[in-house]
C-alpha positions, 0 to 999 in steps of 0.5 A, a space after each residue: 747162732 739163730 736157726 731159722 726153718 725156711 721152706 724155698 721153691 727152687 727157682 727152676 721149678 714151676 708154679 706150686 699148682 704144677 709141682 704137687 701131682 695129682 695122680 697119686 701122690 706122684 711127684 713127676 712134675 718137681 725138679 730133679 736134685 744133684 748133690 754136688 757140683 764137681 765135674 760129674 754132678 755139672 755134667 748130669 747138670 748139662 744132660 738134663 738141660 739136654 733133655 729138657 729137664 728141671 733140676 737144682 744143684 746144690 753144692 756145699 763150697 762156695 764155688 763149683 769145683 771147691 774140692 778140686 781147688 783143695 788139690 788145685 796145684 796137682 797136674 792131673 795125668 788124663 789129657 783134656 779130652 778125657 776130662 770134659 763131658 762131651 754135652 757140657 762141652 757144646 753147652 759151652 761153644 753156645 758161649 764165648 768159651 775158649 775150648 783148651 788144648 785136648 792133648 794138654 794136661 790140666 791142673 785142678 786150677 784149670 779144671 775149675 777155671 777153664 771148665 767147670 765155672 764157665 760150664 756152671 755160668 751158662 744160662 741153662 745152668 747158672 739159675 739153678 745152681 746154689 752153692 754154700 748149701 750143705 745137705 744134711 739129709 735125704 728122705 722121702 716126704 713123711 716117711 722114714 725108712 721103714 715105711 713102705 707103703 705108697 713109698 715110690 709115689 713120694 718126693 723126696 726132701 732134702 734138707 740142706 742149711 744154706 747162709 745160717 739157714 734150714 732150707 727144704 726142697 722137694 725133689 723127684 729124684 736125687 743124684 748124689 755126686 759129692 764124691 769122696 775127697 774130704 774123707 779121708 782114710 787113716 794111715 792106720 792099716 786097720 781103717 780105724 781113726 784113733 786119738 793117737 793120730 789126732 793128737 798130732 794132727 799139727 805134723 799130719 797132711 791127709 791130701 796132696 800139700 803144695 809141697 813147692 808152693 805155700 807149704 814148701 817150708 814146712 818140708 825142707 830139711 825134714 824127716 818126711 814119712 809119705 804113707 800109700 801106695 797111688 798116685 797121689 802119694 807118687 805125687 808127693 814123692 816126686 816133689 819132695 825129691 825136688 826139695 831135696 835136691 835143693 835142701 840135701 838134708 831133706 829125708 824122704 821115707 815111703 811106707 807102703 802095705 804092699 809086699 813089693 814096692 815094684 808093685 806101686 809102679 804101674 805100666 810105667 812105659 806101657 801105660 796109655 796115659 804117657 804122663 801117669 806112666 811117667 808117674 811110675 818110671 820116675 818114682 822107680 828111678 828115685 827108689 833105685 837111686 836111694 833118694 827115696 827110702 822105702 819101707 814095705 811091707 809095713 801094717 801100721 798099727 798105730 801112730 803117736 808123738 813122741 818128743 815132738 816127732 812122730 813114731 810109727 808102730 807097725 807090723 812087717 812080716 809078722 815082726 813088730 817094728 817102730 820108725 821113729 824120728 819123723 817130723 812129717 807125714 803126709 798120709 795118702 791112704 786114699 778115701 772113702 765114701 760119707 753116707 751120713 746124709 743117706 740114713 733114710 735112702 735105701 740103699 745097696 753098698 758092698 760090703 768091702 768097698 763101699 761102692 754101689 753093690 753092682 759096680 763091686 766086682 768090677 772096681 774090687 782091688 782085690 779081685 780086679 786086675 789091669 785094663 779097663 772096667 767095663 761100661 756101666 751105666 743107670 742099670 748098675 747104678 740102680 738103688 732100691 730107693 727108686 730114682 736115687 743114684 749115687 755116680 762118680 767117685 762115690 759110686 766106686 767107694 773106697 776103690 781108687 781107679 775112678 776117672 772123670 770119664 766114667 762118671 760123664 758115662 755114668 749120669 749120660 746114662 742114669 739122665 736118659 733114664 731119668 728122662 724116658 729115653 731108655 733105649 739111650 740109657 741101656 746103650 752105655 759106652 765108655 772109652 778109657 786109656 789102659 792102665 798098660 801092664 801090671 806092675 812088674 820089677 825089671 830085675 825079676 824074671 818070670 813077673 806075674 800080675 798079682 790081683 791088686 797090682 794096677 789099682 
């Protein structure tokens, strides 16, 4: 495949006189860059349009919102209220937009096709949009990351290959917001990726399948391990026990880390999302029945094939134990955070996590316990490489609590910033729905809040 180096000026930019500054070296009058167009990098999009800023976004699917389509079958359990930017949305009743119902629940294909590509199609968005561009790094112009002298007053390049081709564009500040999905974790409990998982990627799923939909005939009549503990892996649950009730002979087996399968319920009934609530109680109900299988607590040390099956060797309370005869896995173990294009960013990551360092003890799973988390916005999000930020589902790393909401707050606040207005970026707000109680097991009297029990 040919190559070939090509140096482009963002079509949002200025004449070349005005984006090389004279003033030292800075770089104040480039564009500013988001990585990634989902629905947090499309609404720092629209709050820069608000301010009045120059930006590119870049994104590397073919469309905006490509990662969402991957999971496009999924009825998502936060109502449309909490779903779209509040400026996005007066973006869009500028145009011929049909605003959807704020209390329904949408699809990932309704989000795509109802929001985030109409959003992406405003005039004050559109021209500056490129997809099918992959960034394969970030860094400041000329220097590495050990240099230090006169650093603050460089642009950065950013790298990208787009159609077949290297291209290289200039920025004054960089917005990384292309999430974690994609990336998953291995169903392994020590976070490691072997071969013997890769060796029968064919019977693995890492995601959420449409189990009713195109991949229904690879589950029927199966012995099926689903591995996690969240909603997605609930998700999972829940339709499979449909095919089950169609296709009796269908085996549902639910491996879980916890100690406790009640503590994978949630609030259930007492959660301010009604239809993540519904999540718990009905997968609590599919346990209680026997419908589904549970396996817990189980650390599995590895997973291998075996005749044409999978065979899963793990630990359960101190005993080694092997599952055997499982015609499919679906692993959702959650996902965590590349940082590949990062090597030359200076940045501060917690060392757990892998969130940004100051978002840590808020979103911890193993020290953070029910509500909500508190407003964080540009301050918390701050790098030490000056005017990069990492937001959204990146921004929390492998912690698996993110909602949409708090990354539409999160680049309100860092574009304000980016903007002047830090009066506007100090002032952070956030209204999420409660998670509801911890996860409790009506049969258990005297039920505590463990501290990983709601995330």
């Amino acid at each position: 495949m040919k190559m070939e180096w090509i140096e482009i000026k963002p079509t949002c930019c200025q004449a070349e006189k005005e984006l090389k500054d004279t003033n030292n070296g800075e770089s104040k009058h480039l564009p500013v860059a988001i990585i990634g167009a989902g629905p947090v990098g499309l609404a720092a999009a629209a709050h820069l349009v608000r301010y009045n800023q120059q930006f590119i976004l870049l994104e590397s699917g073919s469309q905006v919102g490509a990662n969402i389509l991957t999971w496009g079958h999924v009825r998502v359990f936060s109502p449309w209220r909490y779903n779209i930017d509040k400026f996005a949305s007066k973006l869009l009743k500028k145009q011929d937009w049909n605003e959807p119902d704020l209390n329904e629940l949408p699809t990932g294909k309704d989000l795509v096709e109802q929001y985030l590509k109409p959003l992406a199609n405003t005039p004050e968005i559109k021209n500056s949009l490129f997809v099918n561009t992959k960034v394969l790094s970030i860094s400041r112009k000329s220097m590495d990351k050990m240099k230090t002298a006169n650093r603050e007053k460089q642009p950065f390049v950013i790298i990208a290959e787009q159609n077949r081709e290297f291209k290289q564009f200039e920025v004054r500040a960089v917005i990384d917001a292309t999430g974690t999905w994609g990336n998953p974790n291995p169903a392994n409990s020590n976070g490691i990726w072997l071969k013997g998982e890769e060796g029968i990627k064919n019977q693995i799923f890492y995601g959420i399948p449409d189990i009713l939909g195109v991949e229904k005939n690879r589950y029927l009549n199966k012995r099926v391990a689903v591995i996690g503990s969240g909603h997605s892996a609930i998700n999972s649950l829940l339709e499979l026990a449909k095919i089950k009730d169609e296709y009796p002979a269908t085996e549902i087996v639910w491996v879980l880390r916890k100690e406790r399968v009640e503590n994978a319920y949630g609030g259930e009934e007492l959660d301010a999302l009604e239809a993540r609530g519904d999540l718990g109680s009905r997968i609590h109900k599919l346990v209680d029945s026997g419908v589904v299988q549970v396996i817990t607590p189980f650390m599995i040390q590895y997973v291998k094939g075996k005749n044409g099956k999978i065979e899963l060797v793990g630990e359960t309370k101190g005993d080694l134990k092997t599952y055997s005869d499982i015609d499919e896995m679906i692993v959702n173990t959650g996902n965590r955070p590349d940082f590949s294009i990062l090597r030359e960013v200076r940045t501060s990551i917690d060392t757990a996590t892998e969130s940004v360092k100051a978002l840590a003890p808020l979103i911890d799973p193993n020290i953070h316990s029910c509500g909500t988390v508190r407003p964080h916005g540009e301050k918390e999000l701050r790098q030490p490489e000056k005017d990069f930020y990492i937001v959204g589902a990146k921004s929390y790393g492998r912690a698996p609590t993110f909602l949409m909401a708090t990354g539409y707050e999160q680049v309100r606040s860092v574009v304000a910033y980016l903007s002047g207005d830090y009066g506007a970026s100090e002032k952070v707000e956030l209204e999420l729905p409660e998670t509801g109680v911890c996860s409790t097991n009506l049969k258990v009297t005297n039920a505590s809040c463990s501290s990983n029990s709601c995330c």
